[in-house]
C-alpha positions in Angstrom: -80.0 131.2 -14.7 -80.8 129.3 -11.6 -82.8 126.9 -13.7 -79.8 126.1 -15.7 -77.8 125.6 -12.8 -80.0 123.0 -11.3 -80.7 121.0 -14.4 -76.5 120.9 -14.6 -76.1 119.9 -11.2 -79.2 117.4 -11.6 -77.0 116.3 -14.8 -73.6 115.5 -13.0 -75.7 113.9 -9.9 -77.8 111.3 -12.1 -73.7 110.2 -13.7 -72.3 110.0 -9.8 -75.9 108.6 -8.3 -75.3 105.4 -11.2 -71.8 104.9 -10.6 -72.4 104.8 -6.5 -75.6 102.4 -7.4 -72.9 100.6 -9.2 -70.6 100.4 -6.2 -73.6 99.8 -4.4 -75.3 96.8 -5.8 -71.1 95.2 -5.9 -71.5 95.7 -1.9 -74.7 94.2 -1.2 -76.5 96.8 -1.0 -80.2 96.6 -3.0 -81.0 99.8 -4.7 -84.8 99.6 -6.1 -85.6 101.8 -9.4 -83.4 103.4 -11.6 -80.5 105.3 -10.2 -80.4 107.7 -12.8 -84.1 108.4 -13.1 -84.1 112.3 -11.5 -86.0 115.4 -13.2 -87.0 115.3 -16.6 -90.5 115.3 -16.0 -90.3 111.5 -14.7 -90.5 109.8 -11.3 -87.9 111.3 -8.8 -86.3 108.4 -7.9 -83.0 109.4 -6.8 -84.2 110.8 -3.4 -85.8 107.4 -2.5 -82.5 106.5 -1.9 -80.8 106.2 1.4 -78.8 108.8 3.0 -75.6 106.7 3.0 -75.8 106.5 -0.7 -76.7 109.7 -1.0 -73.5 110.4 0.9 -71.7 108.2 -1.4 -72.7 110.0 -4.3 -71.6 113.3 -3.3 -68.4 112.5 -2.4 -68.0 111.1 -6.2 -69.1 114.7 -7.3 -66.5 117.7 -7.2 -67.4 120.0 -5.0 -68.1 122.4 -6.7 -71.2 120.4 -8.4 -72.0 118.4 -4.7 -72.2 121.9 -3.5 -74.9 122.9 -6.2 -76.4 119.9 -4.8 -77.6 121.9 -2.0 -80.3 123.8 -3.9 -82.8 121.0 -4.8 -84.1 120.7 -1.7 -83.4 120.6 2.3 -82.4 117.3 2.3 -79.7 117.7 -0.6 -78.6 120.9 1.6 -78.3 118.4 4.7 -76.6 115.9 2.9 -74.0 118.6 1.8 -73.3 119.3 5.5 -72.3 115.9 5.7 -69.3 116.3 3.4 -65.8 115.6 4.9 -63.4 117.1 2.2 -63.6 120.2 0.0 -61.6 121.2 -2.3 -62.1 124.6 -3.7 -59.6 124.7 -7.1 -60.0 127.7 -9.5 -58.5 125.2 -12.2 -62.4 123.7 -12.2 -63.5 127.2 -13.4 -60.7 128.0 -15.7 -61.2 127.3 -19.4 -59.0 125.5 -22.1 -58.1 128.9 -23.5 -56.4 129.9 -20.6 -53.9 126.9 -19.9 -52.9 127.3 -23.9 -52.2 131.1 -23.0 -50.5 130.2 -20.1 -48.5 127.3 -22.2 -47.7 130.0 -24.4 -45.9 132.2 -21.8 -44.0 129.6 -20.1 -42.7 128.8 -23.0 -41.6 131.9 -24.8 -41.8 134.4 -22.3 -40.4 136.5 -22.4 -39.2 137.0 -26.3 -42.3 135.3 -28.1 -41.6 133.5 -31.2 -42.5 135.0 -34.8 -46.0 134.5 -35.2 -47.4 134.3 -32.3 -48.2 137.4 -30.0 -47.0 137.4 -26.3 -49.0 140.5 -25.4 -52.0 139.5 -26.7 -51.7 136.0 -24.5 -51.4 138.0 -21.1 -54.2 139.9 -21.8 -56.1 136.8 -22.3 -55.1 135.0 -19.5 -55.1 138.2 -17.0 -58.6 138.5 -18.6 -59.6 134.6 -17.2 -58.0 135.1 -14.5 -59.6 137.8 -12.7 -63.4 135.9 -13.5 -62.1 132.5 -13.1 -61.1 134.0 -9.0 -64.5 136.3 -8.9 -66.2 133.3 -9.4 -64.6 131.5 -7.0 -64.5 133.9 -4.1 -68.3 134.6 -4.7 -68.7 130.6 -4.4 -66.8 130.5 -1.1 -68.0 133.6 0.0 -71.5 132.5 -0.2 -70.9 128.9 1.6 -69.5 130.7 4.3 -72.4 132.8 5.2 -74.5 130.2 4.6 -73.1 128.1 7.6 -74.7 130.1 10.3 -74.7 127.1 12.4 -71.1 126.8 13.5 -72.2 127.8 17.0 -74.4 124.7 17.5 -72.2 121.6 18.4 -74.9 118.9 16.8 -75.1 120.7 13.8 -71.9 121.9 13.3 -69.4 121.2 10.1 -66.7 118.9 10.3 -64.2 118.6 8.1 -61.3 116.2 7.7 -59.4 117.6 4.5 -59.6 120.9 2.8 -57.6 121.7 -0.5 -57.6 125.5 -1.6 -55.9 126.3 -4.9 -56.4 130.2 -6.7 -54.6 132.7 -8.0 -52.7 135.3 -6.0 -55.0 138.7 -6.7 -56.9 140.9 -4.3 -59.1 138.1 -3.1 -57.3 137.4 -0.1 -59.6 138.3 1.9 -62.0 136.0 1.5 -59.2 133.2 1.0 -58.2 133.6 4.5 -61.2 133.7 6.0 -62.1 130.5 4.5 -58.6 129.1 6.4 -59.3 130.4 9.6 -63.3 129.2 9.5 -61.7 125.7 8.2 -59.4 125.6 11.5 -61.5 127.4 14.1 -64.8 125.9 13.4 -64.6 122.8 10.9 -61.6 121.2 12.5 -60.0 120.4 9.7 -57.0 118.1 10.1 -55.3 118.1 6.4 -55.0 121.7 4.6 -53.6 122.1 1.3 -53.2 125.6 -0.2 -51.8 126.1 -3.5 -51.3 129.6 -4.2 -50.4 130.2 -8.5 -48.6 133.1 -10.0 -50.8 135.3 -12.7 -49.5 134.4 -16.0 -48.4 137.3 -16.8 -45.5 137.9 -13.5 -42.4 137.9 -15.2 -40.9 136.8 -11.6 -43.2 134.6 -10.4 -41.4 133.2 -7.4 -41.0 136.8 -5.5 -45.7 137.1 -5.5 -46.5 134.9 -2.5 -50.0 135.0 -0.9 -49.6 137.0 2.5 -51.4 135.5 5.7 -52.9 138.0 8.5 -50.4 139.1 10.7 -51.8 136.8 13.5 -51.9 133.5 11.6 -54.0 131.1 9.5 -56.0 131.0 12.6 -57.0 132.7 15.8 -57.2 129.7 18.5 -54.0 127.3 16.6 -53.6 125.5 20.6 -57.2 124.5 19.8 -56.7 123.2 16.6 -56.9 119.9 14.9 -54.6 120.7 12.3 -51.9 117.8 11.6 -50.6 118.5 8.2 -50.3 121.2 6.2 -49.3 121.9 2.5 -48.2 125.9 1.5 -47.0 126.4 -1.9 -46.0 130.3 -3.0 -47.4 131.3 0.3 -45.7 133.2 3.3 -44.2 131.2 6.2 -47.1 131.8 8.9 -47.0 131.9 12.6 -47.0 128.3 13.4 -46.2 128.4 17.1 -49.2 126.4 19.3 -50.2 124.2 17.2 -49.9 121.0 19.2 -51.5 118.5 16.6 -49.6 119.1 13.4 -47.3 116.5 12.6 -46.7 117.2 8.8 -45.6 120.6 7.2 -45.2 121.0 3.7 -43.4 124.3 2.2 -42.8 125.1 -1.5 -41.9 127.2 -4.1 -40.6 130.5 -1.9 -38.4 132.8 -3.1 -34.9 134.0 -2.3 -36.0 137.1 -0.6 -37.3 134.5 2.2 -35.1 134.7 5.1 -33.0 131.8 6.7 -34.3 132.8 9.8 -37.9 132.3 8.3 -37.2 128.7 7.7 -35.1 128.3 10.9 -38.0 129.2 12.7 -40.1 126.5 11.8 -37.4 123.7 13.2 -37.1 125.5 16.4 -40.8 126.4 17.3 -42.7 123.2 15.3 -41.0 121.0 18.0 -43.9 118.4 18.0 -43.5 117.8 13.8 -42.7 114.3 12.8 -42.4 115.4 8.7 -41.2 118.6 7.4 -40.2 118.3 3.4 -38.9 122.2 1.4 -38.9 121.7 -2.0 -38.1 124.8 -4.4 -37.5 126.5 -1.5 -35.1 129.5 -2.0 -32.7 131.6 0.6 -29.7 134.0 0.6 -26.8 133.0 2.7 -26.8 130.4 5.3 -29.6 128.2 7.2 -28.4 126.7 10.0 -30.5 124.4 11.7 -30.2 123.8 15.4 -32.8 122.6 16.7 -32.2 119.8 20.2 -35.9 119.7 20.8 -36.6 119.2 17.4 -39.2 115.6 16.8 -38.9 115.3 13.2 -38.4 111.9 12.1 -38.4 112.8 8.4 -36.4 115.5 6.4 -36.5 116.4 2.8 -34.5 119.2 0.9 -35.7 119.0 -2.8 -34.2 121.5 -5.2 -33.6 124.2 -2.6 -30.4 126.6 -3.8 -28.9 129.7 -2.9 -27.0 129.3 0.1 -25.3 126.8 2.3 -28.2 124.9 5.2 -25.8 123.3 8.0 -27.4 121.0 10.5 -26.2 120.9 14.0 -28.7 119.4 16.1 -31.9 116.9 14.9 -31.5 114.3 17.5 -35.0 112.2 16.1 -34.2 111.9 12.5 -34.2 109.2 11.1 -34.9 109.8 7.1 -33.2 112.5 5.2 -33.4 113.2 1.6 -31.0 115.6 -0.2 -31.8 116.5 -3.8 -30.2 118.9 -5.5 -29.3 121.0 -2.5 -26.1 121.8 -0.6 -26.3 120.7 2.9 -23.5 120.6 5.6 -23.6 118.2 8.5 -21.4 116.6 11.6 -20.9 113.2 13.1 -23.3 113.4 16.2 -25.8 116.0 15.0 -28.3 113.1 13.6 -27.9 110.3 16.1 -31.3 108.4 14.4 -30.2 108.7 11.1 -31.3 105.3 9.2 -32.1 106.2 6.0 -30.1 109.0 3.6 -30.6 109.5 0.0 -28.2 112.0 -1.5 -28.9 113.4 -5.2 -27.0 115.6 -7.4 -27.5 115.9 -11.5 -25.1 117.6 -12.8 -26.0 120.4 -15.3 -24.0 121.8 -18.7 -22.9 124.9 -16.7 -21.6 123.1 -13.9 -17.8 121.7 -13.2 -17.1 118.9 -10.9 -15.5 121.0 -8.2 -19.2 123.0 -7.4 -20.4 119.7 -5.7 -21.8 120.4 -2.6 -20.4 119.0 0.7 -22.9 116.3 0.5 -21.3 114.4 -2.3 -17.9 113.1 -0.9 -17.9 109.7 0.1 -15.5 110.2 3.4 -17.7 112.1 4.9 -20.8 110.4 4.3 -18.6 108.0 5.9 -17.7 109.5 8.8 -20.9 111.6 9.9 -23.4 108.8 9.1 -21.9 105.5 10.7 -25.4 104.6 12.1 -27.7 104.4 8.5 -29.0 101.2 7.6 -30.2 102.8 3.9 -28.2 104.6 1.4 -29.2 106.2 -1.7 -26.6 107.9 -4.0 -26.9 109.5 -7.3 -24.3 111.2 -9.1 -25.3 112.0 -12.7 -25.3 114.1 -15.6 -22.4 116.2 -17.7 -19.2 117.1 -15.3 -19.8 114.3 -13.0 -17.2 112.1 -14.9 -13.8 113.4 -12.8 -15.7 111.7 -9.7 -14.4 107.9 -10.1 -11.2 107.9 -8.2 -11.2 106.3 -4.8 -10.4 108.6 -1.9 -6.5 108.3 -0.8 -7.2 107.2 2.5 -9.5 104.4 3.3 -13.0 104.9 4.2 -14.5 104.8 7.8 -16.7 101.8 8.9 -20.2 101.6 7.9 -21.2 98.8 10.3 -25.0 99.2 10.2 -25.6 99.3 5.9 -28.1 96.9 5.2 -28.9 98.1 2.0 -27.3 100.7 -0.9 -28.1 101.9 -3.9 -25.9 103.7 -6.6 -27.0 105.9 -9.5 -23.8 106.6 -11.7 -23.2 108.1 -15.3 -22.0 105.2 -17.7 -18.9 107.3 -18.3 -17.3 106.4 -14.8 -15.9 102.9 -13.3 -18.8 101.1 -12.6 -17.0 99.3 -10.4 -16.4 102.3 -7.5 -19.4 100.9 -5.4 -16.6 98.2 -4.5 -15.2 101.3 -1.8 -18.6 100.9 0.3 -18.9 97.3 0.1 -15.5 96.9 1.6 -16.5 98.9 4.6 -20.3 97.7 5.3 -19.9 94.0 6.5 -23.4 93.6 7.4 -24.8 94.8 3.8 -27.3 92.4 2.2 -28.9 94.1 -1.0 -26.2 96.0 -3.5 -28.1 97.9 -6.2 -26.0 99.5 -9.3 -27.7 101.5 -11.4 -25.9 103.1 -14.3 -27.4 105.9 -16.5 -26.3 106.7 -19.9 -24.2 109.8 -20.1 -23.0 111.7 -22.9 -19.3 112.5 -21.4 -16.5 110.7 -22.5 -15.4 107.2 -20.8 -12.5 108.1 -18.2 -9.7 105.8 -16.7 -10.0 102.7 -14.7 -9.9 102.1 -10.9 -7.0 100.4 -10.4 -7.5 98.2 -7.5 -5.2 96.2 -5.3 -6.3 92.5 -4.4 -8.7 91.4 -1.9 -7.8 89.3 1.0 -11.3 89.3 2.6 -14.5 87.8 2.2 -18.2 89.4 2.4 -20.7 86.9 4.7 -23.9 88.9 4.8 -24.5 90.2 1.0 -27.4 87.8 -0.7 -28.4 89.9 -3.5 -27.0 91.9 -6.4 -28.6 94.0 -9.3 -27.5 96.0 -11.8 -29.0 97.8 -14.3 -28.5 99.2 -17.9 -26.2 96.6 -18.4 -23.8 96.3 -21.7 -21.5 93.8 -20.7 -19.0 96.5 -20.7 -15.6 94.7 -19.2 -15.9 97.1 -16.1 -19.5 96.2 -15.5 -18.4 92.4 -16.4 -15.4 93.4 -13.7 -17.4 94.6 -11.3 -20.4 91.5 -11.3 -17.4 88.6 -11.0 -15.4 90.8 -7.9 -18.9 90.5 -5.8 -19.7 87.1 -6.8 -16.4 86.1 -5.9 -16.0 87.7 -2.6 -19.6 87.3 -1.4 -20.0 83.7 0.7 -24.0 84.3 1.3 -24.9 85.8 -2.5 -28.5 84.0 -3.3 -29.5 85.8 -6.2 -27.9 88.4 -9.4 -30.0 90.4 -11.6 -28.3 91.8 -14.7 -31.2 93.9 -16.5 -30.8 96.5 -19.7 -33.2 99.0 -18.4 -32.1 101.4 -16.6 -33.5 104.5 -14.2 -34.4 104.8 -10.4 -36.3 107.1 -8.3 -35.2 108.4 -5.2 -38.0 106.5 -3.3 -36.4 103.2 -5.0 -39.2 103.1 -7.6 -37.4 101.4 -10.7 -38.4 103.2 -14.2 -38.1 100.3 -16.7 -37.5 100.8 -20.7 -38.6 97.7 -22.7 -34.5 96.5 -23.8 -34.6 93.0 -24.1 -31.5 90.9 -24.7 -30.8 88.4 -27.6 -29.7 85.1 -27.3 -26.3 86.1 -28.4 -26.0 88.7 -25.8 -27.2 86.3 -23.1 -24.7 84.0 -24.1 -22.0 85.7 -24.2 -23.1 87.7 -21.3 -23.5 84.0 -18.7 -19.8 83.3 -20.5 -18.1 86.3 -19.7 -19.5 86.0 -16.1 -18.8 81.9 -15.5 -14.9 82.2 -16.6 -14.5 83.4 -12.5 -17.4 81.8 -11.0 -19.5 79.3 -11.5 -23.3 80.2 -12.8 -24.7 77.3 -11.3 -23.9 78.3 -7.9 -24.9 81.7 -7.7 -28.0 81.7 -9.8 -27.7 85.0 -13.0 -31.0 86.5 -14.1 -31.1 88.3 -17.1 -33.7 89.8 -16.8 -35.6 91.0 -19.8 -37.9 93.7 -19.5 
């Protein structure tokens, strides 16, 4: 067995060992004899290599294979020492099989189709499972007591980024442990664990992994620690630890209290990033937090209850998606950037739209943001496209906005923000096909005044609808310092601004009439029109 073992880790080093000679040679660096030549009954000519390539190669290995590295010789086990980032993923040891079984149960569980036996895929996957983690633990519960170093500075393992992903069983133990060496002696400054669900929970949310009582650590004002990923893990104690600047929780359930998640805003005072996502509560999270230092703020899919903010004086970035989140005028004083999503679902009517979604008080509570984001889409948002009754507050600091509306409202509603941001310079419309019916048209009284800081405009999933048409002419009309307009037929945007493009090009015919439609107000030739075509 060991045999085989060292002939497959000889096997995966001779691949890495002529990719980093490749890398190598494209560096500079000369590398005499043939990289690959190792075992076999020929010339061992991979340890004639230097240690820095030898490095090199290892970190192009999993390591789980640079690992079984360490049993060709003392060098190799040296060299191993000398790895910066470890990442420890039962999915490496889980077979094919298992993902189809687990396919299988995500997708019919829990009434299987005809044909096709639920039971009999549980038992499979339970089955792979509980090896797939025996094998793992053994594997880390080996390299642990084969570090009996740690106590010697010069020898000592350093570690810059750990990433731990298993299954939630008995093996906690050893899981833990594994944490608390990775902090304690390694100073490790990135930690990633990714705790899964066996296949067969029929509630997976409410099985989180459970940390000691004490901590992931013992000594966390000693730590290195500056970011940190938990997903389907308990909320640890995370008081003292001085260097982490990035905290990453996801996927808890609704049994997890508000006070579990106010906790971290109030005792994590020196974080810069905290982002929930799938992050589940009963009742309300309120957030107060003076001493709080986080610059950057995301609440991604995180339902169940109300979260209202009442003190983050250093943020500065705040995403909403899909969450129902409360705030006042004067409880985000560094608030630049806000991107607020909501997708409307089947089962949802227009009046369940969170706080978050109504322009006047995005208005009022945010006058200082130099970015916004806003996406209303999906079935049940179409009631949305009449203008408030009263005007809206200033927006004197909008540089730039960007709006994500179903094709069933008046495209030309981004015309309320424009009129109240007079220093905004880039206008992004971006309008997403919607099955709902078209509703009525803005009616809109004339305006008097001119915009002097605008230069760009773009729309996308353009028709040449007369709204959209409507819409294109008003801002080129009003806008003294427009530069550029970019009317394209794809359409889709990420939150992050990222631009998903669909290949719709436009005909001749279209383009025409299109640069017609659009030069009977203004003239083309002074305000330059891309049609853009891809």
């Amino acid at each position: 067995m060991a045999r085989m073992k060292k002939k497959g880790a000889l096997s995966r080093l001779r691949t890495a060992t002529s990719r980093a000679a490749t890398v190598a040679r494209r560096k500079g660096v000369v590398v005499v004899g043939g990289a690959g030549d190792c075992g076999g009954g020929g010339e061992d000519r991979i340890s004639d290599l230097p240690d820095d390539l030898l490095r090199l190669v290892l970190r192009r290995l999993d390591t789980r294979t640079a690992l079984a590295t360490g049993a060709l010789s003392r060098r190799w086990a040296s060299l191993c020492r000398g790895l910066n980032a470890l990442d420890f993923l039962v999915s490496d040891v889980l077979p094919p099989r298992y993902h189809r079984c687990r396919d299988h149960l995500l997708l019919h569980h829990p009434h299987a189709t005809k044909g096709i036996d639920a039971d009999d895929a549980k038992v499979v996957a339970g089955r792979y499972e509980r090896l797939s983690m025996r094998k793992m633990v053994a594997s880390i519960d080996s390299f642990l007591d084969a570090a009996p170093d740690d106590d010697d500075p010069d020898r000592r393992r350093r570690i810059t980024r750990l990433r731990l992903e298993f299954i939630i069983n008995h093996h906690s133990d050893s899981i833990n442990r594994l944490i608390a060496t990775a902090i304690d002696a390694w100073g490790v400054k990135d930690l990633e664990i990714l705790a899964g669900t066996p296949a067969h929970q029929l509630r997976p949310l409410d099985r989180l992994h459970i940390f000691p009582h004490q901590g992931i650590c013992s000594d966390p004002r000693s730590s290195t620690l500056t970011s940190l990923t938990l997903a389907n893990c308990t909320i640890p104690p995370l008081q003292g630890f001085q260097a982490l600047r990035i905290l990453v929780l996801q996927h808890l359930p609704s049994s997890t209290r508000p006070a579990d998640y106010e906790s971290v805003f109030t005792s994590c005072t020196q974080l810069r990033v905290l982002h929930l996502k799938s992050c589940m509560f009963d009742g309300v999270l309120r957030v107060n937090a003076p001493c709080s230092s986080i610059e950057q703020l995301v609440f991604d899919h995180c339902g169940g209850g109300l979260i209202i903010l009442y003190a983050l004086p250093k943020l500065e970035e705040m995403a909403v998606v899909q969450t129902c989140v409360w705030f006042q005028r004067g409880c985000m004083p560094c608030l630049k950037r806000l991107n607020l999503i909501f997708r409307y679902k089947h089962d949802h009517h227009s009046t369940s739209m969170p706080w978050g979604m109504n322009l006047m008080q995005i208005a009022e509570n945010t006058p200082e943001i130099t970015e916004l984001f806003l996406e209303f889409t999906g079935r049940g948002a179409a009631t949305m496209d009449a203008p408030p009754s009263s005007p809206l507050p200033s927006l004197p600091n909008l540089r730039k906005l960007v709006v994500v509306v179903p094709s069933s409202w008046d495209v030309s509603w981004p015309r309320l923000l424009l009129e109240v941001a007079p220093c905004l310079e880039i206008l992004h419309v971006h309008v997403a096909a919607c099955e709902d019916e078209p509703r009525g048209e803005i009616s809109w009284r004339r305006c008097e005044s001119r915009h002097r800081k605008l230069k760009e405009l773009g729309m996308s999933g353009f028709e040449g609808t007369g709204r959209q048409v409507y819409f294109v002419n008003f801002v080129m009309e009003v806008s003294l310092a427009l530069k550029s307009v970019s009317l394209c037929k794809y359409a889709g945007v990420y939150w992050d601004y990222d631009i998903v493009r669909e290949d719709r090009r436009w005909s001749s015919e279209d383009r025409a009439d299109v640069l017609k439609q659009i030069g009977e107000r203004v003239s083309c030739t002074d305000i330059p029109v891309q049609l853009v075509r891809e």
